[in-house]
C-alpha positions in Angstrom: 111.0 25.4 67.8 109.9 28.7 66.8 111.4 31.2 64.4 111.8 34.1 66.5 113.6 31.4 68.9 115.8 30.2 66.3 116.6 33.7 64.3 117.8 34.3 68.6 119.9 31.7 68.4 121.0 32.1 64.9 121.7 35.6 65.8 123.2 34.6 69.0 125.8 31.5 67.9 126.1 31.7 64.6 125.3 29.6 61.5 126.5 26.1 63.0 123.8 24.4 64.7 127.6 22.1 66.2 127.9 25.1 68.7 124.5 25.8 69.6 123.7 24.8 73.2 122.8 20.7 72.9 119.1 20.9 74.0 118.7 23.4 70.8 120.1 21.7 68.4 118.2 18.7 67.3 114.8 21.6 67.6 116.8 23.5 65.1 117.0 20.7 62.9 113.9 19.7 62.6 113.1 23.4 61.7 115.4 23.4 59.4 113.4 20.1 57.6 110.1 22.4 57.8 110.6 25.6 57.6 111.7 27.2 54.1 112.2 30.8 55.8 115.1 28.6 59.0 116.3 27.3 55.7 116.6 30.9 53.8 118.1 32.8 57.3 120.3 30.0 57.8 122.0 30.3 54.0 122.4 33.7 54.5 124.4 33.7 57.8 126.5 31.2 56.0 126.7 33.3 53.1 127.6 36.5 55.2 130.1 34.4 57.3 132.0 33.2 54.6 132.3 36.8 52.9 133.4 38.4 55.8 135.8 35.7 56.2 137.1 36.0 53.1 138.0 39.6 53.1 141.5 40.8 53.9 141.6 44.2 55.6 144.0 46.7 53.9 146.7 48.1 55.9 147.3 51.5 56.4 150.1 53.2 54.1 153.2 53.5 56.5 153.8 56.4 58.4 149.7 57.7 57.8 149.4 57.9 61.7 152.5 60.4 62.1 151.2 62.2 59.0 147.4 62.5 60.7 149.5 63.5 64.3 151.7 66.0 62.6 148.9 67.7 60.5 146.6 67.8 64.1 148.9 69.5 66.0 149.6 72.2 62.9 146.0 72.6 63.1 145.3 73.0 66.9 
């Protein structure tokens, strides 16, 4: 497999090569044993994955929508 192929695919499904279509993943694999750059973009999807999942949005304050409505219509 090429790199431009797999940095598709990467971009395209993610960082596990489990959800990847079937014929792609054993390719991907096998990049993965030879290629130190499939090795360094797959690290860092993982790494971005698990950030984002790890962060917890903050919640608006209660009542900032009716604040931002009321102060529109004052304006307008």
């Amino acid at each position: 497999m090429a790199i431009e192929k797999f940095d598709a695919l990467l971009d395209k499904h993610g960082s596990d090569l489990n959800v990847w279509p079937s014929a792609e993943q054993e390719p991907a694999r096998e990049l993965l044993k030879m290629c130190s750059a499939a090795k360094s973009r797959l690290e860092e999807e993982q790494a971005l994955k698990a950030l984002l999942s790890s962060h917890q949005p903050r919640l608006a304050p209660k009542g900032l929508a009716t604040k931002i409505l009321k102060k529109a219509r004052e304006i307008s």
